[in-house]
N, C-alpha and C positions, 0 to 999 in steps of 0.2 A: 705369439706363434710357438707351439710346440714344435722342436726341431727332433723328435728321436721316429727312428723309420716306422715305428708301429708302437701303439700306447692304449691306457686303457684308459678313461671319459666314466667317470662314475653320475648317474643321474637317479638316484633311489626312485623306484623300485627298479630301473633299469641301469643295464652298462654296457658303454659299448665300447668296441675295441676296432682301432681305426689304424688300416694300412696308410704309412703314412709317407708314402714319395714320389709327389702326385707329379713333379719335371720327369719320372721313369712312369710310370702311369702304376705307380704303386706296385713295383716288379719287387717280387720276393728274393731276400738275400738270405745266406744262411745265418745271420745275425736271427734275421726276423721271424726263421722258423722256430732259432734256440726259444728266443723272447716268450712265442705265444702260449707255450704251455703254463709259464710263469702265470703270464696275464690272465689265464684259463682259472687257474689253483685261487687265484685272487677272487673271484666273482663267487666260486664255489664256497668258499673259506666267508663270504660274506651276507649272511643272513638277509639285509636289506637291499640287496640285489639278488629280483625274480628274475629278469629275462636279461639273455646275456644279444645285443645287438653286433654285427659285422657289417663295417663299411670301408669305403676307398676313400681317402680324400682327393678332391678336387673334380673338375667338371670332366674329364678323359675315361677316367677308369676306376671299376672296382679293385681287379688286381689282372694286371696284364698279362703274368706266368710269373715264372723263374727270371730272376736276371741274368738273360744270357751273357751281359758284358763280362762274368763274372766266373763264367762256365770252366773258360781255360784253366782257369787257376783254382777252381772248387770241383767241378766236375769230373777235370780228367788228371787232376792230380790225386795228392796223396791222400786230399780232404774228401774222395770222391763220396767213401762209405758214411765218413759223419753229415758231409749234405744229405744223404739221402734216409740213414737214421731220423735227422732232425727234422726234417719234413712228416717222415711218418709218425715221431711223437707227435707232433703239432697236430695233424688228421687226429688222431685218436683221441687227441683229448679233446677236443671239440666232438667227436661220435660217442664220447663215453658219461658228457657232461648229463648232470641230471635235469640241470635246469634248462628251459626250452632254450633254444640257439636259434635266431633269426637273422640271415643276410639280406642285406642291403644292397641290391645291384646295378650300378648303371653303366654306361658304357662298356669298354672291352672287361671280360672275363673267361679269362683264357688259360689253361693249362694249368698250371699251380693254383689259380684263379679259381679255378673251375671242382678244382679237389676241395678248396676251402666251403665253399659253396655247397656243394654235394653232402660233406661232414655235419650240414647245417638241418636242425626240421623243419626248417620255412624259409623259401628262397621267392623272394617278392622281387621283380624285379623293373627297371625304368621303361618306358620302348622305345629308349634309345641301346636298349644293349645286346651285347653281341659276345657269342659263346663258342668256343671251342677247342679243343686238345690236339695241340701242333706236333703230337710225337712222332710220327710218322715222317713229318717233313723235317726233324732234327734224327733222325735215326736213333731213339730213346724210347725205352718200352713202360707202359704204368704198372707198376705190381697190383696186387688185389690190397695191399695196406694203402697206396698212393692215390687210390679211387676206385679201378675197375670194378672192382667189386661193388662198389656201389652204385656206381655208371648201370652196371645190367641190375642190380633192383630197381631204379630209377625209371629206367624209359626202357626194359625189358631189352633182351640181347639182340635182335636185328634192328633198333633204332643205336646201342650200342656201338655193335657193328662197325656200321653208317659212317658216326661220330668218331671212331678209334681210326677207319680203314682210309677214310677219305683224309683224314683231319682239315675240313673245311671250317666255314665259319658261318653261323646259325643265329637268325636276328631271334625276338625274346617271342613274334608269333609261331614260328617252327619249334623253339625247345617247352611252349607254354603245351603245345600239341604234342611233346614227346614225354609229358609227363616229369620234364627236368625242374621250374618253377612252378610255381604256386599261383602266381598274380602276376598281370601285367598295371602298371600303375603309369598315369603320364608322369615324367621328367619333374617335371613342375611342382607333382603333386609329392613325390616319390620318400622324402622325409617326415613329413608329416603325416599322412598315411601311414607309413614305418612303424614311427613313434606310438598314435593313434592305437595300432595294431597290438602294439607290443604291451603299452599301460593296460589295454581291455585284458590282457592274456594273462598280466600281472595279479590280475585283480584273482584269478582261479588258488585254489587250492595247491601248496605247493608242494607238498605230497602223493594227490593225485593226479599231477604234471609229472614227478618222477616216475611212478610207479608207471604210469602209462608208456612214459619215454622207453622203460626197461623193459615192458613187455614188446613193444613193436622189435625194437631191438633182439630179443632172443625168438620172436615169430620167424622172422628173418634166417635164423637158423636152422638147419636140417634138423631132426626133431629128436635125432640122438644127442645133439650138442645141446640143446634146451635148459636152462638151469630154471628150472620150473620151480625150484623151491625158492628162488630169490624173487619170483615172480607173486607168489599167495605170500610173502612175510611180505612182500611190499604191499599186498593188497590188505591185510590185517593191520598192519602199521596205520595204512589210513582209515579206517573202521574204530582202531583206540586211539587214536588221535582227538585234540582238544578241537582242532578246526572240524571235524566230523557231528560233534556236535555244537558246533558253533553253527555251520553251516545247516543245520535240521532243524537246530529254534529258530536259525533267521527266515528258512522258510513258513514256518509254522506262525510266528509272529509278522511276517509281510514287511521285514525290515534288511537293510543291506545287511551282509556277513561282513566281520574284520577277522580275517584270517590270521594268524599268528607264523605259521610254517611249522609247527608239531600238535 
């Protein structure tokens, strides 16, 4: 049994990185914010890891929120700034990675849960789970680094709204219908499917995963802020690339491609 609250599970061509305190239903501590950008640098840094996977351990929860047990003394002390710095690195490097990010979700995913998740390009989830952002009912506001901002790209600002104003709680058929996940999977099946998902997606160009990643990513942006020229050197990067044509004789000769990553 691995005992550290969050770790990272290497499976060439995949890796996955597991909230790991599953008696808290895998509640975020600011230990496990500091942690995940490390864990992030790792996978990127790793050539024979394509797709970077996020899960919860245990049968409860993806990631419950924040640990509030923990609030008084990180929150509303003097650590209040570095909790919430370290949360926002953790977001970001998870929105900034190149390589595709897939969460794994079952049960409660909630609040911090829910930021992790959003950071992510493919949120597959159980239909046992259950989603929501409790700021409202703790008197605590999301920044646009902490989620918002990507809450209204997601499910467009009066489903937003809804989710920020009410802070209720949303089984996986209302947020599949609000454009928050991707896939409803049963319980049962929910790992394997995952996985399944992840090797097929491994198998693409790793290049042309990036390159695509960076473009949605600066679509997203108002069209003054657009770094359009990161956008064609990525597109030409993969045009002289050895897998571009690896991938055009494998077509051409009716055989699988092996992809290299340049």
């Amino acid at each position: 049994m691995i005992d550290q609250p969050i770790y990272l599970q290497k499976e060439p061509p995949l890796a996955w990185t597991v909230f790991n305190r599953p008696k808290m239903r895998n509640a975020v501590s600011l230990e496990m914010w500091q942690a995940l950008p490390k864990l992030v640098e790792e996978v990127v840094k790793n050539t024979t890891l394509r797709v970077l996977l996020i899960r919860g351990a245990g049968e409860e929860a993806f990631v419950s929120g924040a640990d509030i047990s923990r609030f008084e003394k990180v929150r509303f002390g003097v650590s209040c700034g570095e909790y919430d710095q370290a949360a926002e690195r953790a977001l970001v490097s998870l929105s900034q990675m190149e390589k595709p990010v897939i969460v794994m979700i079952h049960g409660f995913c909630m609040g911090g849960g829910c930021s992790v998740a959003m950071m992510c390009d493919i949120r597959l989830a159980a239909d046992d789970a259950k989603f929501g952002i409790p700021a409202a009912h703790l008197g605590i506001a999301y920044s646009l680094e902490r989620g918002a901002e990507r809450l209204v790209h997601l499910v467009g600002p009066a489903n937003a709204a809804e989710i920020l104003l009410t802070a209720r709680t949303y089984n996986s058929e209302e947020t599949y219908h609000m454009g928050l996940i991707n896939r409803i999977i049963p319980k049962a099946k929910l790992e394997s499917y995952t996985r399944e998902y992840a090797l097929e997606l491994a198998k693409n160009v790793p290049l042309s995963l990036a390159a695509h990643k960076v473009s949605i990513r600066e679509i997203l942006k108002p069209p003054s802020q657009r770094n359009m020229e990161k956008v064609r050197t990525l597109a030409v990067r993969c045009v002289e690339s050895e897998d571009y044509r690896e991938g055009v004789a494998a077509f051409m000769k009716k055989r699988k491609a092996k992809f290299q990553g340049g």
